[in-house]
N, C-alpha and C positions, 0 to 999 in steps of 0.2 A: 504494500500500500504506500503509494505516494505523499510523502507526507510535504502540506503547503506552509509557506510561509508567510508569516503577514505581513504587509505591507506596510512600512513606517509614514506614516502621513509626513508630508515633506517640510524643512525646518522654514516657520515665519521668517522671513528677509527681513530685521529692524532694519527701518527709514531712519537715515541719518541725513540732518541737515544741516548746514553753516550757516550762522548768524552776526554779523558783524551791528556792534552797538560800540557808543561813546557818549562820554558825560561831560555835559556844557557847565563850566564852571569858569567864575568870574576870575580867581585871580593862582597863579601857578603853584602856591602851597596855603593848603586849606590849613588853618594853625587854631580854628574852634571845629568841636563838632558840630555834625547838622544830626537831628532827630536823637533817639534815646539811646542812652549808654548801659551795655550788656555786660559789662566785665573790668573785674580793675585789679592789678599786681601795685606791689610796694618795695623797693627796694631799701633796704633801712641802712643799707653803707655808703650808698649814694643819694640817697633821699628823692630817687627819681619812683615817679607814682609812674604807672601806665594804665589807659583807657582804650575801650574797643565797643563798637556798638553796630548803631544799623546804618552808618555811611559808609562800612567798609576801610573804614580808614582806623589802624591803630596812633595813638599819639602816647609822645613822651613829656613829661613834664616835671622842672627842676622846682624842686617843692619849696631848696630853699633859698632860689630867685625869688621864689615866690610872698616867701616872709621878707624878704627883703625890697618887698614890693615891684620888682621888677615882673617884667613878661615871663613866667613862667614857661612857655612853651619851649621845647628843643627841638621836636624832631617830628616828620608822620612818614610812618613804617604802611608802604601804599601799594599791595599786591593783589589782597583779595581782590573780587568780583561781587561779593551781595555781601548780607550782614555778619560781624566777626559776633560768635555766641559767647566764646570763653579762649583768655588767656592764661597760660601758667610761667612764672617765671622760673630759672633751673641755672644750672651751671655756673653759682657762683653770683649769678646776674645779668651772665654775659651773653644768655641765648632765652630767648622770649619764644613761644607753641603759640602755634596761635587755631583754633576750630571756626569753620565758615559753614553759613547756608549753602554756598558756591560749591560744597562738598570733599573740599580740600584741607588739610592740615598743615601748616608750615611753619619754619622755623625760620627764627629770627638773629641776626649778630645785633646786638643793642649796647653793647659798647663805645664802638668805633662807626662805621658809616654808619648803622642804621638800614642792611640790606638781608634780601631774600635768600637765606643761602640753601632751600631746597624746599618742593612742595610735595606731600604727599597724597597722594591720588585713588589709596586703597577703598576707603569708602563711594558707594552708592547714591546716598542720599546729602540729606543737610546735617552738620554733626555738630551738632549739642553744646556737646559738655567735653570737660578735661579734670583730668587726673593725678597727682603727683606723687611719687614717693622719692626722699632720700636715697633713702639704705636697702639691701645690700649695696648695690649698684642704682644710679637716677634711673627710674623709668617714668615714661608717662604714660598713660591710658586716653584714648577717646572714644567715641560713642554717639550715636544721632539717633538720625529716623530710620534709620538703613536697619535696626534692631542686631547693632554689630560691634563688639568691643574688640578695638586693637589697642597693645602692651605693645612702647615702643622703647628699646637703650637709648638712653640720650647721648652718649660717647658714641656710639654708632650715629645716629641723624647728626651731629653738630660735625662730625667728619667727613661729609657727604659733599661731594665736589660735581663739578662737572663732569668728567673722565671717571670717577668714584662715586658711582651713584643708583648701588643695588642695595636696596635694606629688605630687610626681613623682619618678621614681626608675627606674632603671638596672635592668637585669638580666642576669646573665652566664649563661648558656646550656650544656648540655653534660653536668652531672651526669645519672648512670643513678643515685645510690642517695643515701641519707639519708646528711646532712650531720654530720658530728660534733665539725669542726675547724675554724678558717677564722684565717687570718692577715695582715695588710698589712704591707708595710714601710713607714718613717715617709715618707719620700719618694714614697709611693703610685704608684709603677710597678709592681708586681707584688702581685697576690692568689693564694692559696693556701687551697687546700680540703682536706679528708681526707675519708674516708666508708669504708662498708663495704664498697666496693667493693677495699677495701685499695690506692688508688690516690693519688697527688697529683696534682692538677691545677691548672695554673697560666696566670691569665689577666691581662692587662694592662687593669686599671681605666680605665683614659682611652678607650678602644678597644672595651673588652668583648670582646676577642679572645682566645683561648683560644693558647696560649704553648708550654704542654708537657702530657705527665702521667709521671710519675717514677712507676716499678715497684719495687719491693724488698720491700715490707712483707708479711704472710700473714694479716695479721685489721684491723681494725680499726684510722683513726687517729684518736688520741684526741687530740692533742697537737701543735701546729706554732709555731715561733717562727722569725724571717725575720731576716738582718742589715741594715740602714739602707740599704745601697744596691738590696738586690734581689736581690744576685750567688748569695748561699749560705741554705740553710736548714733547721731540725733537725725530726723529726718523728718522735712516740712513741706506738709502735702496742700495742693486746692482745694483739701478740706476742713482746711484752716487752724487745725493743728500741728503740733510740736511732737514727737514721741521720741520717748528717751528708750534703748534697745540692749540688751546683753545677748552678745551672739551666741555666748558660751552658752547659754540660758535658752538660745534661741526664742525669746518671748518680749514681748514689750514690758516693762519695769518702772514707769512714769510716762503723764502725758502732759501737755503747755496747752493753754485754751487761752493763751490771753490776745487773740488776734481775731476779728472779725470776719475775717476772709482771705485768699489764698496767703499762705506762706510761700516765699520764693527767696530767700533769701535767709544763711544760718552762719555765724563765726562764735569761736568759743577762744578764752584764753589761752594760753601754754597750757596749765593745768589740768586743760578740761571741766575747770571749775565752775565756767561760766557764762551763758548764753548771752548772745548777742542776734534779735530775729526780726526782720520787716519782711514785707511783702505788698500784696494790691491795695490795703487799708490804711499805706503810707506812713505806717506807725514801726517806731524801731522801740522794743522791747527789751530791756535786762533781766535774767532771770538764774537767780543761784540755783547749779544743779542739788545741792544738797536741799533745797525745799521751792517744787517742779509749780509750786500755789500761789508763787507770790511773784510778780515781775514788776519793776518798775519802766515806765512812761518815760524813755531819755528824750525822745526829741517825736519832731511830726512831718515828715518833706512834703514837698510842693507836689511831688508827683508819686505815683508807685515805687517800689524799690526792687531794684533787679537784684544787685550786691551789695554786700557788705566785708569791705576790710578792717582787721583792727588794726593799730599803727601805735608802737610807744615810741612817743619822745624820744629821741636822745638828749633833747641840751636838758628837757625836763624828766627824772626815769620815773616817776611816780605817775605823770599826764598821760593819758594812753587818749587817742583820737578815733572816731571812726568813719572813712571815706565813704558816701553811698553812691550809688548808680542808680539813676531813676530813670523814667519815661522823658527826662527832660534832657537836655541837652549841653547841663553846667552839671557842674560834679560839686557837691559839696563839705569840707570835712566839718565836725562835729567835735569837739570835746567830751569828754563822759567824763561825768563827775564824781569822787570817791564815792563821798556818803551813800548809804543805800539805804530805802527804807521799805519800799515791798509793799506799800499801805495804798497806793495810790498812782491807777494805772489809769486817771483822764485827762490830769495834769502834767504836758510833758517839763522837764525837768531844767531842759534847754532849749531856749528860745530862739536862737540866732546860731549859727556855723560861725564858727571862726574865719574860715577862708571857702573861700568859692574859687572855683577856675570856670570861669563862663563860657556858655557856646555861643551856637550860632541857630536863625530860624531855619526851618524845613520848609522847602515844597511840599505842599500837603493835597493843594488840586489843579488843577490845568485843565487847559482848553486847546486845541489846535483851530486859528481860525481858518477858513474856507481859500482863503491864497494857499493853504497846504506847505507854508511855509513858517510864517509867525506862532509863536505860542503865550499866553497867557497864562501867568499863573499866579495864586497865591501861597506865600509862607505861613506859618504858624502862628508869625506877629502879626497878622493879617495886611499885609506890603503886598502890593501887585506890580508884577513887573512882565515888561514885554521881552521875549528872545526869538532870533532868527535861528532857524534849525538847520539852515543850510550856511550860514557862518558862524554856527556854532560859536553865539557871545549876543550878552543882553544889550536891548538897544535901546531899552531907558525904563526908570522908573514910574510908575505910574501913580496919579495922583490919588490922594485918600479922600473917599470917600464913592471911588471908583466900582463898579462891581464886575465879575469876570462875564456875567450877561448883558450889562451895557460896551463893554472892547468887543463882543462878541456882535453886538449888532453897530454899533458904528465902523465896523472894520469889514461889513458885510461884500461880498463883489459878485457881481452878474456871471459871473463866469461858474463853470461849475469842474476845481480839480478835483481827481481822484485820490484818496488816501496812497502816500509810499513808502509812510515810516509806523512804528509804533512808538509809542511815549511810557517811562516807567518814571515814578517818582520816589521808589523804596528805601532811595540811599538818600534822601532828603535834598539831591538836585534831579535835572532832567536828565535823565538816559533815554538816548534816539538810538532806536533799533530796525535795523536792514534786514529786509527778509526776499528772498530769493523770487517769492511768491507776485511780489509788488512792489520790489526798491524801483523798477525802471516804466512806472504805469504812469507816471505823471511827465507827461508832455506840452510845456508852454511856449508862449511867444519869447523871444528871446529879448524883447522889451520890456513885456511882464514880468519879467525875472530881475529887471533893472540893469541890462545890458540894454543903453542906448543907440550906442555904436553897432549893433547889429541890423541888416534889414529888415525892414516890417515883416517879412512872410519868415524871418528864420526860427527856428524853433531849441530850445534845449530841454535837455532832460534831466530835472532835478537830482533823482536817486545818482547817474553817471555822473554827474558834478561834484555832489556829494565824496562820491568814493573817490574819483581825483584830487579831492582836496584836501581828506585824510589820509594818502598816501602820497602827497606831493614829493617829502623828502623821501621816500624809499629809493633804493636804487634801481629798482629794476621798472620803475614805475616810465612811462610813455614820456619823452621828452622833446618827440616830432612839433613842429607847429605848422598844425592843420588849421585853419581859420573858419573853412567852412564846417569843421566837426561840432556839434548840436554839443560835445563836452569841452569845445574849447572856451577860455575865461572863468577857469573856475577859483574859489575866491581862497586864495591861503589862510589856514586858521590859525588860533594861538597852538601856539608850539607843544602847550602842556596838558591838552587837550586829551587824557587817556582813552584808548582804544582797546577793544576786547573784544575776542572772536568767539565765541561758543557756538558748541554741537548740541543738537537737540535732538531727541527722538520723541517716541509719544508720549511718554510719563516720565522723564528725566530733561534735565539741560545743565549741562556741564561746562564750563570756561576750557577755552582749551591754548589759551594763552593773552599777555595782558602786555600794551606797548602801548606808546604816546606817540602824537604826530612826530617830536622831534627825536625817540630814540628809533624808530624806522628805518632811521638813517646810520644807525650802528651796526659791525658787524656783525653781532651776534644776532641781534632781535631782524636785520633783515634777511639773515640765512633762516628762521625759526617762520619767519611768515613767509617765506617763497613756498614751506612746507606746510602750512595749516591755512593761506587764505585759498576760496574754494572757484571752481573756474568759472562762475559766475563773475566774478569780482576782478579776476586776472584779465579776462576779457577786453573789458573796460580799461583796469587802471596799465594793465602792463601791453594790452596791445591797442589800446584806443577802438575798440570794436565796440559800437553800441548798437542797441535793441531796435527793430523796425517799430516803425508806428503802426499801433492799433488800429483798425481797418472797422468802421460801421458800416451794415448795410440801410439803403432806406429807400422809399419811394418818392417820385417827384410824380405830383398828377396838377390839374388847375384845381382852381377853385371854383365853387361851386358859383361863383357869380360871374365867373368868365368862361362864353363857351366858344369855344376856338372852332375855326372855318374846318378843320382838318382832325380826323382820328389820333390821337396819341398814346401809344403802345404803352401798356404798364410792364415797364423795365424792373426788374432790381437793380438797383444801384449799390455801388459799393465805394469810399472815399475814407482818408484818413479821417480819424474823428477830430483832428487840430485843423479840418477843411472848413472856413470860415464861411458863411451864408452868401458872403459879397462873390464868392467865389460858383455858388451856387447859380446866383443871378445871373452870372456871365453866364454860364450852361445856359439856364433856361434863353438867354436871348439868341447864342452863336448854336446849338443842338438843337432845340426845339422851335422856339417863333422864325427862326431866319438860318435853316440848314445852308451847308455850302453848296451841297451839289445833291443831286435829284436821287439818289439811293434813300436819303433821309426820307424823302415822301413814299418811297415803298414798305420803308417799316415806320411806319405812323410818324413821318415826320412833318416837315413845313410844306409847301405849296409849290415848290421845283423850282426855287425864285436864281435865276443866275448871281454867281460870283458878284458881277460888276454889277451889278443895281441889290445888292445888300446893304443896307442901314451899319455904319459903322459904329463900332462899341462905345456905349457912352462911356465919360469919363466917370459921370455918377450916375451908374447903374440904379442904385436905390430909389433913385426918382424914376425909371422907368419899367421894375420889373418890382415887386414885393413878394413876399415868402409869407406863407403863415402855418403854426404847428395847434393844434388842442385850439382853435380860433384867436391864438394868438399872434400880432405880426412879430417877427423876425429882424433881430437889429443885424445889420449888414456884417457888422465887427463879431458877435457872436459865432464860436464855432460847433460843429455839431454834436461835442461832446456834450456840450453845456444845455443844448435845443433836448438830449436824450433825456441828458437827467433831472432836468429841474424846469422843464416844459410839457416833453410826452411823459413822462414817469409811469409808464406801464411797461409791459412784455412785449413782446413779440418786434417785427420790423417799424422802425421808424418813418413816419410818414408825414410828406410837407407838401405843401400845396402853392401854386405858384399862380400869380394874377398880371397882368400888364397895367400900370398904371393908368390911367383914362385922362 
């Protein structure tokens, strides 16, 4: 007997696609953040703090500039792609991890320049949280959506070169759901995770062996701190609880209730003596582990609170501080005051921060107006301000009291372009994003575009402009001068203008490298984009080849009030859609009322009229021939794009109707 074999159904082909976006930003180093701060490190022998949030941008800050009232700022460490979630610092000082939504892990030199010395790429999703242990040897851990913990050597990642750049790395095994927590003790025998599973689960780093998982919580854990040996550990869930854990015990052994709503945020002394907890209800909490009932009220932030660092003094050793990170966009430190009294958790205790390090506002909404060029938008201080997306730089402030639907209809125009970019405002400026599907669908006059010096009928193409202009300094980029090419005059941007390429597929979007207009032009980053920009794009910038025009089809019949001497054949017609109506008219008067030669009248043309006795072409047609669509006339300047979308606005073939003036 024949025995059959079954047929493997054949593997899905992922669609992979290249996406080229860039962020319009006023001035070459952004030195405040924009939108909320997610993460803060403290170095206490340098007295440099560092912040990470949702502009993607880490920054360094000299604390005691900063008591000395001077500009605190040093440095912004500028790789990631979307929001940095958690940094840890390591090595002494010398090297800063940094976890992104962008799905990448990287390490930082924070020393000396201030650069990227390697990114790691093992993760799927957006990654959370980070990790740190001392002893035996540094390791870190990180963790996301991906439901994936990797253990990385730090002496391994900080030695990782260009030429030297294979790491290896651990995996602990076991999570069912996205990561949101994750903790080591310095001694690195015990790791700890949270997630949404509302569960703890705890596994032995050296081993990769999964230990326990601790039940108690009802949502969500946001928040885990360990003590030094391993033994005990606290964990603050969206259920707005605190629980205090003995793993030896495996059970929960104390709970904290002194918070109204989600915990995100836990730090304890050296000791493990003593909690320090905020979260969504903006309230930062003290609470002695030896009695879990009593917390004092230390202060109240302006916003939510993402973290909390605690910081002692050096000139003072008694004054210990605590930096928070909120929903806002200034970081603030705090004092915490000896005395403790446990009596009274509605009166915070501290009124005022000692020091603030201030941001900056967010983009928060936008509009693209209908030139398909301008954008409007508002900040968080509610400032509206106008940007060109094709020169990528704001083109003035606009006045208060202004609203983004008053720019939106004074800024209205007859014409009707087609969408060619996407707009994201996540990292708190504009990010214009190119997409393959529709970077080259907008076709204008090349006057309309603010090229004067071009002929009336010439035409260019925004999206091809666009990419010319952000890779003007590459080297490989088209350096012909074509005159007549629809992308020649395109406009040079500012220099620091960062650039980022990412791949997409259906359920993922990954960065797959990150340049500026002016490093383009470096060795290294224009060897890295000859290899990752996509032949969409090379087309354009590196052989000057641009996209044909869009082609409508439509009908030309008369009007119902004009009835011609002569049968006229219902044609489909077919014309660029940048074919202006003025253009049409000429048709109707040299094709149709006044053919050249006598074929026209066999297929439903004019009247057989010779060559020499034809009416020559007016100069102003529109006085002699009219168009009209939906019983609308038809402005001569108008071209057929604009007649489709914002005159006929239905389906099927376009259809216009043409009368002789009387």
């Amino acid at each position: 007997m024949q025995q059959q074999q079954q047929q493997q159904p054949p593997a899905t082909t992922i669609k992979k696609k290249t996406q080229i976006s860039f962020l319009i930003r006023n001035s070459p180093i952004e030195t405040k953040h924009r939108g909320f701060i997610n993460s803060l490190q403290y170095d206490c022998s340098s007295m440099h703090l560092f912040s990470a949030g949702s502009d993607s941008v880490i920054r360094q800050w000299d604390i005691l500039a900063k008591q000395g009232l001077n500009d605190p700022f040093l440095r912004c460490l500028e790789h990631h792609c979307d929001w940095v979630n958690d940094i840890v610092l390591c090595s002494g000082g010398s090297r800063l991890i940094s976890a992104s939504s962008d799905t990448t892990v990287k390490v930082w030199d924070v020393r000396k320049k201030g650069t990227c010395l390697s990114t790691l790429k093992t993760h799927k999703d957006c990654v959370r949280c980070l990790a740190y242990s001392r002893e035996p040897s540094e390791t870190v851990a990180s963790a996301g959506l991906d439901k994936c913990i990797y253990l990385w050597d730090v002496n391994t990642l900080t030695k990782v070169t260009a030429t030297n750049n294979t790491v290896t790395t651990s995996s602990l095994r076991g999570t069912k759901n996205s990561i949101y927590s994750l903790a080591m003790n310095e001694l690195g025998t015990v790791i700890i995770a949270g997630s949404t599973e509302n569960i703890l689960r705890v596994w032995d780093p050296r081993t990769c062996q999964k230990i326990v998982k601790l039940r108690g919580h009802t949502e969500n854990i946001r928040a885990i701190a360990v003590n030094r040996e391993g033994t005990m550990c606290l964990s603050g869930s969206s259920d707005g609880t605190i629980r205090l854990w003995s793993i030896g015990q495996q059970r929960c052994i104390g709970a904290v209730r002194c918070h109204s709503d989600s915990v995100w945020a836990l730090q304890t002394d050296s000791n493990f003596s003593t909690i320090y907890s905020g979260g969504r209800d903006r309230r930062v909490f003290r609470t002695p582990m030896r009695n879990l009932g009593t917390s004092d009220l230390l202060f109240i932030e302006q916003k939510p609170i993402q973290k909390l660092i605690l910081v002692n003094d050096a000139e003072q050793q008694q004054q210990k501080h605590l930096w928070a990170a909120t929903w806002d966009s200034s970081i603030n430190r705090w004092p915490i005051p000896l005395d403790f009294h446990g009596f009274d958790n509605t009166t915070p205790k501290v009124r005022q921060p000692d020091m603030t390090i201030g941001g900056a506002p967010s983009i928060r909404k936008y509009a693209v107006l209908n030139d398909r060029r301008q954008i409007v938008s508002k900040d968080s201080n509610g400032n509206l301000e106008l940007w060109d997306a094709l020169q990528a730089k704001k083109l003035k402030n606009l006045s208060q009291g202004t609203s983004i639907e008053d720019v939106i209809r004074e800024n209205v125009r007859k014409s009707w372009i087609p969408s060619w970019f996407s707009v994201e405002t996540k990292c708190g400026v504009l990010e214009i994003t190119l997409d393959e599907s529709d970077v080259f669908s907008a076709w204008v006059s090349a006057r309309d575009a603010g090229f004067a010096d071009k002929p009336s009928d010439a035409k260019v193409n925004f999206g091809g402009l666009l990419l010319r202009s952000l890779f003007e300094r590459w080297p490989y980029s088209y350096q012909g001068d074509d005159g007549d090419s629809p992308l020649q005059g395109f406009y040079s941007l500012p220099l620091h203008i960062p650039i980022i390429i990412r791949q997409s597929t259906d359920d993922l979007v990954r960065p797959l490298f990150r340049t500026s207009v002016r490093d383009a032009a470096s060795q290294s980053d224009s060897a890295m984009l000859k290899d990752v920009l996509p032949v969409w794009v090379l087309q354009v910038v590196e052989s000057n080849h641009f996209p044909k025009f869009n082609k409508i089809p439509f009908y030309l019949q008369p009007h119902g009030s004009f009835i011609p001497k002569f049968q006229i054949k219902k044609d489909r017609l077919s014309a660029t859609e940048m074919l202006q109506c003025r253009k049409v008219m000429e048709h109707v008067w040299e094709k149709i009322l006044y053919p050249a030669d006598n074929s026209s009248n066999e297929n439903g043309g004019g009247g057989g009229t010779t060559t020499s006795s034809l009416p020559a072409m007016p100069e102003n047609i529109e006085e002699k021939i009219e168009l009209f669509c939906n019983d609308q006339k038809l402005d001569p300047e108008m071209d057929l794009r604009t007649v489709k979308h914002l005159i006929w606005k239905q389906g099927g073939d376009l259809l216009i109707l043409f009368r002789p003036v009387r």
